[in-house]
N, C-alpha and C positions, 0 to 999 in steps of 0.2 A: 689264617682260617682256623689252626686248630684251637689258638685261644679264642677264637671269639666262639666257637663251640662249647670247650673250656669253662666259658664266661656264663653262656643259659643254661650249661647244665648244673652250676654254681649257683644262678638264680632258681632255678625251679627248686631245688634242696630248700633255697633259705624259704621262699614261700609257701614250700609244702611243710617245712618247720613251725611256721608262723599261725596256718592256715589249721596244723594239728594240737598249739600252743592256745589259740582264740579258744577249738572248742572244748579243751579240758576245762577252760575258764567258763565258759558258758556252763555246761554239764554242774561246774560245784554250783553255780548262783541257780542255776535250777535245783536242786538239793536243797540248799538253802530257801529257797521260795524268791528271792530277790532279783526277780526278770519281770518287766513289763513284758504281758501278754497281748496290748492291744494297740496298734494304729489308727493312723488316720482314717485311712480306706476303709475300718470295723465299723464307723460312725455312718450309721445310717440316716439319712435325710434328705428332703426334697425344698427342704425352705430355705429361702435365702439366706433368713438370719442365721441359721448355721452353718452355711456356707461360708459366708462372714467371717464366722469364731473360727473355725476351721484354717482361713486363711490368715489369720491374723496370731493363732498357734504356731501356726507353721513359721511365721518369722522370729515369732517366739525361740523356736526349740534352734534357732542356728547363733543366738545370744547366750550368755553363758548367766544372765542377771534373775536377780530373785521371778518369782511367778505369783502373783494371785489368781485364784479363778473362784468366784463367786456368784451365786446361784441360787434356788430350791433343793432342798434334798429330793435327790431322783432324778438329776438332769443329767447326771455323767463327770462330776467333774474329774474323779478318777482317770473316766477314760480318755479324758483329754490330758490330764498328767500322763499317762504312761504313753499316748500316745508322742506326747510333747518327748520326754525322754528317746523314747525309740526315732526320732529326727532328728537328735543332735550328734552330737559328738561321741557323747557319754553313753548311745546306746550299747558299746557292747561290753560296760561295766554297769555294776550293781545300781539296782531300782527299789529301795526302801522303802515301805509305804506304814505310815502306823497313824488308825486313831486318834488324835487327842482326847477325845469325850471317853473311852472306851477304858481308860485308866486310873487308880486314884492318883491322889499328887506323888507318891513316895513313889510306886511301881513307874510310874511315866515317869519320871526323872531318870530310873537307876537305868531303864530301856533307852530312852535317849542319850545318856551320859555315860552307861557305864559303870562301874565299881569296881574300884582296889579290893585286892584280898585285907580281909579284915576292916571291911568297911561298916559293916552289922553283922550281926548275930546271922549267922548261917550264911554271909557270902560265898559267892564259890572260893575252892581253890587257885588262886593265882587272879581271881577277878575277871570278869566279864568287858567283853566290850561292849560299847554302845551303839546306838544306831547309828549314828552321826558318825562314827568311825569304820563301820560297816559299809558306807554307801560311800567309803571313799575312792576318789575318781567319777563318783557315777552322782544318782540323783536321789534323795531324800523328799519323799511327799508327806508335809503334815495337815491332813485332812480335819476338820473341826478345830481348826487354828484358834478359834476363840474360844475354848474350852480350857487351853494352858492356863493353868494359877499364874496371878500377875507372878508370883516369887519366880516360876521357871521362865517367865517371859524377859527378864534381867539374862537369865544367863541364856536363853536363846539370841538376844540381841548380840551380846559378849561372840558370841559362836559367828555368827554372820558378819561383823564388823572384824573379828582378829582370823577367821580362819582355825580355830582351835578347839581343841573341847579337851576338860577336865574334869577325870572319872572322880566319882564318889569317894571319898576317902583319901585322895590323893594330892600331892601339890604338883604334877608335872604336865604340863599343856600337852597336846598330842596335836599337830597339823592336820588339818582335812581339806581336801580338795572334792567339794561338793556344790552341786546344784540345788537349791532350794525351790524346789514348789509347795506355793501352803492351798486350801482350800476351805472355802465358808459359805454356810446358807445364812449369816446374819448379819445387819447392817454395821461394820467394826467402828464406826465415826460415832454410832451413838452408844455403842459399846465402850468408848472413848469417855464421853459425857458421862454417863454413868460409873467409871471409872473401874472400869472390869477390862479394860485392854490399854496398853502401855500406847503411848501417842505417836515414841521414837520410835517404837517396833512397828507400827502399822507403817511410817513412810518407808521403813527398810524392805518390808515386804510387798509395798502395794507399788514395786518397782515396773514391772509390765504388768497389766489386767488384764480381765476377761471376763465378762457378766456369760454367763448360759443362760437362756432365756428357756421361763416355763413350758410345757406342753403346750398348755393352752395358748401360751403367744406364737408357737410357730404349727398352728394347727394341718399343714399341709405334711407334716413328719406323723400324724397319727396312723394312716390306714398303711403306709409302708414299714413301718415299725411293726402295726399287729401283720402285718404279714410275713414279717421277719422272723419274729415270734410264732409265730402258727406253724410255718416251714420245721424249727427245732422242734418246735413239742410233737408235731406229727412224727416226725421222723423216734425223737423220745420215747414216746407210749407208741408207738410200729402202725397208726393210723393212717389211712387214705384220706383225709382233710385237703380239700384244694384250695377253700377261699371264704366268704364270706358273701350274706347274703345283702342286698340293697338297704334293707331295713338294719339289718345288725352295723354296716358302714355309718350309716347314719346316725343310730347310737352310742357309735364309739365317737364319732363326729360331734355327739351333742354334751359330753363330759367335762367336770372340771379337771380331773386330776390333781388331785391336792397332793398326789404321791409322784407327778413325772411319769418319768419312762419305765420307773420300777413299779407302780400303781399298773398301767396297763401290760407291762408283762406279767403280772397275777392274773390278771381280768383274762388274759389270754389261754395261760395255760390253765387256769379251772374250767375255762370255756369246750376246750381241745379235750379235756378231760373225761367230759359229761355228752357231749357231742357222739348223736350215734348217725350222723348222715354226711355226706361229702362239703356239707358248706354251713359253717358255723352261722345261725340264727339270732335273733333278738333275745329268743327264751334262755338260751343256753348262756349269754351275755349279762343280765341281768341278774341272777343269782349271787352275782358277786358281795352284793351289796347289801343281801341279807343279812338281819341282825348285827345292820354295823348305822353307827351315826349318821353315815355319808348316805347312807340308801333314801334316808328322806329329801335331804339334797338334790339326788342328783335326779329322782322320780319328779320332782317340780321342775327340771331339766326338759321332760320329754313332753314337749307342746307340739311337737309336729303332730300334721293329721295322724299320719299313717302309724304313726306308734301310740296316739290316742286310740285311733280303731284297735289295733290292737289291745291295749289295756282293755275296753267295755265288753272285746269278746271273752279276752279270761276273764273276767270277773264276773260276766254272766254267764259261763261254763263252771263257776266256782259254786255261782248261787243258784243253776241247776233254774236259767232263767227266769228268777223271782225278782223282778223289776225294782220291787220296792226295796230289798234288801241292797239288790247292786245300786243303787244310787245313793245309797246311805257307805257303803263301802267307799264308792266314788266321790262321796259328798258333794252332788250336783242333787236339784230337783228331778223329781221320778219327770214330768212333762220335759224336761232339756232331756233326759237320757234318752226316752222316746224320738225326739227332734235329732240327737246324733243318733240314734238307729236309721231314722229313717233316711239322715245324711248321707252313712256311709256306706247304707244296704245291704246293715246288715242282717243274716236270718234268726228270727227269733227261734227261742231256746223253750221248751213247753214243760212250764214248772209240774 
């Protein structure tokens, strides 16, 4: 009896050891910036097709094989890499994340690679390490994967095929034990053809996929998303905001989104912003699009009645109900503007 007492109190040391070993490790990669902050469960949505992605990450992240995920900028692909990391193995070592597009050639190489002391004029002392050797054990996201100069896309290949990487300046391989996820909004096949992306590199990485599908394709994630969004930014700027009005749902319903998920979280929080009543409206919605290209757009957008009646009222509150003017604004004849007056009932304005 008394070893087997002995015995758990032997085990509780080694795993209260263990247990205080994880979170010193944890603590530097925070310091560091190298922790995926988001899961699966962060991914807000009500549509199948992310659903889908969703479940189909998820089998992803218990494989240890390269990752593509491909998209629109603005769909998240980020957050299903770090969510993808944080389900595997490798979540509770380092989560690397670096731009491609965000670098010239020289700086992106020496980040991803590395440098020997004495590699150029100004190296550090004793040499830097690289990304690639930083995310060892854990996972490496190169996001805008089609941005790499074909010259680094040679030794990215070289890196994935040997497990190794080769600081700047140097001749000695270094082992890495890394997961690779890359990420892209651009078609890489025709980036192929045009010969801006290496053919071997694309099969090495297009090992598992994943397409994110636009806003506009999974339109039933719009109004829980801006209410996601509406929830933080109230909370943000210390606002009482509860919701959204019938007509403002319907305008964010009738959007293209050429920006995703990050297009209507602006739209959201300018809205929360300017918003002096408990339920964000059409008026406080539409300002977004001021003085931008997309405003003409997305105003050809709003055919519903009820956000036409709306339009003819502002416009004849602008024009201080001067008939002839607001239909020249509206660009309909003055007899059609009378015809939806009388449609929508609404009361005239006495220039």
């Amino acid at each position: 009896m008394e070893n087997e007492v002995m015995g758990a109190v032997a085990t509780f040391q080694e795993v209260s050891t263990l247990m205080k070993a994880e979170l010193k490790i944890r603590s530097q990669l925070y310091e560091n910036g190298f922790v995926a902050n988001y899961r699966f469960e962060d991914i807000i949505h009500k549509s199948d097709k992310m659903s889908k992605c969703i479940d189909i990450a998820k089998k992803y992240a218990q494989l240890d094989s390269t990752v593509l995920i491909f998209g629109d900028s603005g769909t998240g692909k980020e957050i299903f890499a770090q969510s993808i990391h944080n389900e595997s193995k490798r979540k509770n070592s380092p989560f690397v994340a670096i731009n491609c597009a965000a670098l010239p050639e020289n700086l992106l190489e020496s980040e991803l690679f590395g440098y020997s002391e004495g590699a150029f004029t100004g190296a550090r002392k004793g040499g830097k390490a690289g990304l690639f050797e930083l995310a060892h054990n854990g996972t490496i996201f190169l996001d805008e994967i089609s941005e790499i100069p074909l010259s680094l896309q040679s030794k990215l290949l070289r890196v994935i095929q040997e497990k190794k990487v080769m600081r700047l300046g140097d001749d000695k391989l270094i082992p890495v034990n890394i997961r690779i996820i890359c990420a892209t909004n651009k078609d890489l096949l025709q980036e192929i053809k045009i010969g801006r992306f290496r053919k071997d590199l694309f099969y090495r990485i297009n090992i598992l996929s994943i397409y994110l599908p636009s806003l506009r394709e999974r339109k039933e994630d719009i109004i829980p998303l801006a209410e996601y969004f509406l929830k933080n930014c109230s909370l943000k700027m210390k606002k009482c905001i509860i919701g959204f009005t019938e007509d403002a749902k319907k305008y964010l319903l009738s959007l293209e989104y050429q920006g995703n998920v990050r297009e209507l979280e602006g739209i959201i929080e300018r809205a929360c912003a300017i918003c002096d009543n408990k339920y964000i409206d059409i008026e406080d919605l539409i300002g977004y699009y001021e003085n931008t290209e997309e405003y003409v757009d997305i105003s050809k957008e709003l055919t519903l009645e009820d956000q036409e009646k709306k339009l003819i009222i502002e416009t004849l509150r602008e024009t201080n109900g001067n008939l002839t003017v607001a239909s020249k604004i509206l660009g309909i004849h003055r007899t059609t503007l009378l015809r939806k007056i009388k449609k929508y009932k609404i009361e005239r304005i006495n220039s």
